[in-house]
Each structure stands twice: as structure tokens, then as C-alpha cells.
Steps between C-alpha positions, in 0.01 A plus 500: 500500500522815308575726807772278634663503123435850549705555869734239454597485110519090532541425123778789457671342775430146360314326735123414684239560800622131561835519505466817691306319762740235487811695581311692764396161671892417484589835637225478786669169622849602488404793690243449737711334773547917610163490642652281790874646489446911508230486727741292755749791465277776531335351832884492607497830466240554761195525204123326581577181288125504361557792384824483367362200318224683340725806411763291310179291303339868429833617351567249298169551372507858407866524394456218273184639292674781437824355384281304267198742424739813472854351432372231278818271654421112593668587815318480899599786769518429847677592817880364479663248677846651563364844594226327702772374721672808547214699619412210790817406526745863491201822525297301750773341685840630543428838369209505759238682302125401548349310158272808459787734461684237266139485286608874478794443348371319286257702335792783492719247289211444267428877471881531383497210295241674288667777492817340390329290241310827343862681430835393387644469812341149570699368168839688633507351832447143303813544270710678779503171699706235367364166357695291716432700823119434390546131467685550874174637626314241389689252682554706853120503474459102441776437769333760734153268476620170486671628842168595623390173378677338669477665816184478540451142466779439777796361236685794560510601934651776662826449718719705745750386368503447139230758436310186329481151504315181379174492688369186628436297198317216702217702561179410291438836358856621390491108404205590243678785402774302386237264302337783374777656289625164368137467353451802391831499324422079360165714341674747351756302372262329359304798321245407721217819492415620830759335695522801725141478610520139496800461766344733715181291505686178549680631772207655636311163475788292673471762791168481571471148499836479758270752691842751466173778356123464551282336246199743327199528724179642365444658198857513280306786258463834563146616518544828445741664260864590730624845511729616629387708758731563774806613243286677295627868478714461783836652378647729647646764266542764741784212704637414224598846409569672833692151613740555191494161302764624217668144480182338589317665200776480294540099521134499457554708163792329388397144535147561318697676178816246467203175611264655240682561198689181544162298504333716233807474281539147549132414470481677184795340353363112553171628414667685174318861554846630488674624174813432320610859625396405838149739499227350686140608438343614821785493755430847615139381569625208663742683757224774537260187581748397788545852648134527486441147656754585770337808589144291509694224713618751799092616519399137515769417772771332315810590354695553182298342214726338236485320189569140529732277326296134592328678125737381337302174528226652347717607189595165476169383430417776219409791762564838256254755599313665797252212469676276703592738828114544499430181525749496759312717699194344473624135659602768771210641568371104535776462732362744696185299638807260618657744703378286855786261366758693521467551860559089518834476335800544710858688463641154478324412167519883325954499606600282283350688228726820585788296493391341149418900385864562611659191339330587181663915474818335613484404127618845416848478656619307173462854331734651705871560364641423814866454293511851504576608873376859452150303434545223738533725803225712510293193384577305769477761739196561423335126498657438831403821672173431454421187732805592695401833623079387481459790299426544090633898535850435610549205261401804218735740671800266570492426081452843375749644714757210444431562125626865469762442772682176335455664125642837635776338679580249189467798287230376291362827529269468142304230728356719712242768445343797670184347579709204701694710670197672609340203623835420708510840656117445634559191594860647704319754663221269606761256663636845654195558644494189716830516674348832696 
């Protein structure tokens, strides 16, 4: 007991080893419903699933002890959601590049996101972009994965001649998808804990039984420990570079600073860590963690590592120090003698938790001042773009360029700053680039 007072400084924060376990328990739940979903994405990308399964598990593991051991933050790490989906669904589809060269990108983005965080440039790129076009990003991303979402489960259909169109909602599966999000979201709504994992077993269950996925056979346990062998070390740096992934790299980069500090600030505010003058203990150890974790997640074979909001159940239930992401980890590294699971649960039962993912950053859109239409614009711009165009990088580039060019043109030039109108000129010579 006296080392973990020791590491974790319980009583200064005001609470216990059992409420720490107790918040990490909470945080495992809300969370653990990404062993089925960013596996799914990844083996859309063209990735071994097995592996992919074992490389997200093995990151979660190691990014989380160090947020806790190092950072001393009641916070879990583990590869995000939104930029899950646009490495399987924009670097390793439209863009055409090969996952291994993505992983390569991905360890390059880490690589500058420790740089960034070690020098003042990290905190000037922060302040330079707006608050509102922050919230904006938030909610292209959400829009951009509920689309997925619901794409996948067969809501959502292509058409030749209304681009998309209501799939064929008589047909069992997308008909489970449908069930699936109205219980996940009768869960929630009820504050019920785990009702991620839950739906997806439910819906799993109902499958299987209506023979739509085929029931366990043999042993359900791993006998050995999983690793994840056939991503392991396969990025390809040397692609990554010579192919010229600026936007690629820089979306990467982006999307872990504006996803991290939002979390990390937000965390630390419910968890109150942060300090009437805003100061919170740590965060540079925290963001470090993340770059660090990122850079461990492209070895492993998975991609940008990122610190998760579902904590914020956790805090709720007295989570305040490093304690509880380590317990975190731990129920993960249980998990991973489940892994044989994973391979059982269908796309059908792991959708409608992208579209509840996206539902719940749609939330951010009431922070918008969309009176204002120098605001409103580049806002929307960006939220659309994103889904419309299947790709997270324009969304960014459609907003900051619509920012400087509506404030310019309005006049409001004391909105606009050098660093934005830096960002706009990359992004307008990267859409340059693509009309040759």
C-alpha cells in the first residue's frame, strides 16, 4: 500500500485503491466495446484481423500504464475511433496506400507530436485555431463515423443516382442494426454501464441464434497469449516518406493534438486536477504519453493511439489518479485470453456503435456560434465535408481555408492569425496538387 501511495499520491488527491479500482472497472466497460469495433476497421483496411486484434489489446495495454504510472492521470490510451476510420477508410482506400505504408505514417505523426509537445509550438498551433472551428472538428469527425456506421450495416446504400440511398431495411442484419442502436441508446439513456459492450453482445447473440453468424466451436479461450505477429514492425517508413503523405501526416498530427487536449482538458476538469487559472498538473506528461503510445501503436500494427473520453465514466465514480488507467489495462490484458471472440461478432452488431460514437460528438455542435456567419460557414463546411467527400483531411482544409477567406473578406481581419493562414496555404497547395 505504501508504494502505490507512493506512485499515485491517493490521499493528496483524496481518494482509495478501491475507488481507484472502481472507476477503472467503469472505464474498462465503457470502453472495451473497441476490442470488436477497431479491429473490424483495421481488417477493412486489408490488416490480418488476429492480429489487428491483438495489436489494439497490446496498445491499450502499454499506453495506458504509462499514462497512469508516468502521467499519474485516471485516464486509458488506445487507438481512436475517428482516426481509425480514416486510415481504413481514406489512406487504405481512396488514397490507395497499402496499411503498412499508412502504419508509417503513423509513427511519423507520433514522432512530430513529440516534438510539438516538447516546444512551444504544440501550445501555438492550439490557440491559433479557433474554439468554434475545434468544436466543428469534433462534429465532422462524429458525422464522418456515424456515416461509416451506417454504411456498413447496409442503412445507408450506394446509388447511381442519388449517390446514396436507404438500403434494404427488411434484411435481418441491417434489421439488427437498427435494434442494436435503439438498445444501445435505451442503455445509455439509462446510465446503464457497459451498454456499448452489452449491445454488441445482444446483437451478436440474436445473430447467432438466427444462424445470420456462426455459433463458438471449440475452445472460446486463447491458449496461448495473442500477439500480434503479422503487423508487428511492419511499417513502412521509407513509403510513407518517399510517397509524400504531407496532408496524410498532417491530419494524423492534427487530430491527435486538438482530440488530446480536448479529452485531457475535459477529463481533468470533471475530475478537478485542473486549477482556477486553468494549470493542470501533468498535461505535458499526458500528451507526451499519447505521442509515445502512438509511436508504440504503429510498431504493434495499429494506428493513432488516443486518450479516450468513455473516462469520463471513470471520473464519475471517484477515478483521480493514474491508479485507475492501470487497472484499466489490466482487465485488458484479461481481455486478451478472449481474443477467439472477437472473431465471432459481426459488422452488424459493432455499426451501430459508430453511429452511437457519432451521435454522442454531435453534442458539440450546440457550442458553435453559428449566429455569427463568419463562424457558421467554415463550421459547417467543415462538418459536412467530412462524410461528404469520405475524407477527415478535406473536411480540415475546407474550414481553415473558409475561416481566413470569410474573415478577410468581412474584414474581421483581428480574427485571423499567422499560424491559420499558414495552415490554409498548406492545405491550398495540397488541393493544388491534385488537380495535376
Amino acid at each position: 500500500m505504501g508504494i502505490i501511495e507512493r506512485i499515485f499520491k491517493l490521499t493528496a488527491k483524496g481518494t482509495s485503491v478501491r475507488t481507484e479500482c472502481l472507476a477503472g472497472l467503469t472505464s474498462f466497460m465503457a470502453m472495451c466495446y473497441l476490442i470488436f469495433v477497431v479491429p473490424a476497421m483495421l481488417g477493412d483496411a486489408g490488416m490480418p484481423k488476429e492480429s489487428a486484434v491483438a495489436a489494439t489489446i497490446w496498445v491499450t495495454i502499454i499506453a495506458s500504464l504509462i499514462m497512469g504510472l508516468w502521467a499519474n492521470f485516471p485516464v486509458a490510451v488506445a487507438p481512436g475511433l475517428g482516426i481509425t476510420a480514416f486510415f481504413a477508410y481514406y489512406i487504405c482506400g481512396p488514397a490507395g496506400y497499402s496499411w503498412q505504408t499508412g502504419l508509417g505514417a503513423v509513427f511519423i505523426s507520433g514522432v512530430i507530436f513529440l516534438l510539438l509537445t516538447a516546444t512551444r509550438i504544440r501550445q501555438m498551433i492550439i490557440d491559433a485555431v479557433p474554439t468554434d472551428l475545434k468544436y466543428a472538428i469534433v462534429v465532422g469527425i462524429g458525422t464522418f463515423i456515424a456515416f461509416i456506421g451506417l454504411k456498413s450495416c447496409g442503412i445507408v446504400a450506394a446509388s447511381a443516382s442519388t449517390f446514396v440511398t436507404l438500403g434494404n431495411v427488411g434484411e435481418p442484419r441491417v434489421l439488427l442494426s437498427i435494434i442494436g442502436v435503439f438498445l444501445i441508446g435505451a442503455l445509455m439513456a439509462r446510465n446503464v454501464r457497459g451498454a456499448m459492450i452489452i449491445g454488441i453482445l445482444i446483437i451478436t447473440g440474436v445473430g447467432m441464434v438466427l444462424g445470420l453468424t456462426p455459433p463458438p466451436s471449440g475452445n472460446i479461450l486463447s491458449a496461448s497469449i495473442p500477439l500480434p505477429t503479422e503487423t508487428f514492425m511492419q511499417m513502412d517508413l521509407a513509403g510513407a516518406l518517399s510517397h509524400g503523405l504531407f496532408s496524410i501526416i498532417f491530419t494524423l498530427t492534427v487530430v491527435d493534438l486538438f482530440d488530446n487536449m480536448g479529452v485531457l482538458i475535459g477529463l481533468s476538469q470533471k475530475a478537478g486536477l485542473m486549477r482556477p487559472d486553468g494549470h493542470i498538473e501533468n498535461l505535458d506528461k499526458a500528451l507526451i504519453s499519447d505521442s509515445i503510445a502512438t509511436m508504440s501503436s504503429a510498431v504493434m500494427g495499429a494506428t493513432t493511439a488516443t486518450s479516450y473520453l468513455e473516462c469520463a465514466t471513470g471520473v464519475a465514480e471517484g477515478g483521480r489518479t493514474g491508479l485507475t488507467a492501470v487497472v484499466v489495462a489490466g482487465l485488458f490484458f484479461l481481455a486478451l485470453f478472449l481474443t477467439p471472440l472477437v472473431a465471432l461478432v459481426p459488422s452488424f452488431a459493432t455499426a451501430p456503435v459508430l453511429i452511437i460514437v457519432g451521435a454522442l460528438m454531435m453534442q458539440e455542435v450546440g457550442r458553435i456560434n453559428f449566429k455569427d456567419f463568419t463562424v457558421a460557414l467554415p463550421c459547417f463546411l467543415t462538418i459536412v465535408g467530412m462524410p461528404l467527400t469520405f475524407n477527415i483531411a478535406t473536411g480540415f482544409g475546407f474550414g481553415f481555408m473558409a475561416w481566413v477567406a470569410i474573415k478577410a473578406l468581412a474584414g474581421r481581419f483581428k480574427d485571423i492569425n499567422p499560424i491559420m493562414i499558414l495552415v490554409a496555404l498548406a492545405f491550398g497547395v495540397n488541393f493544388a496538387l491534385r488537380l495535376h
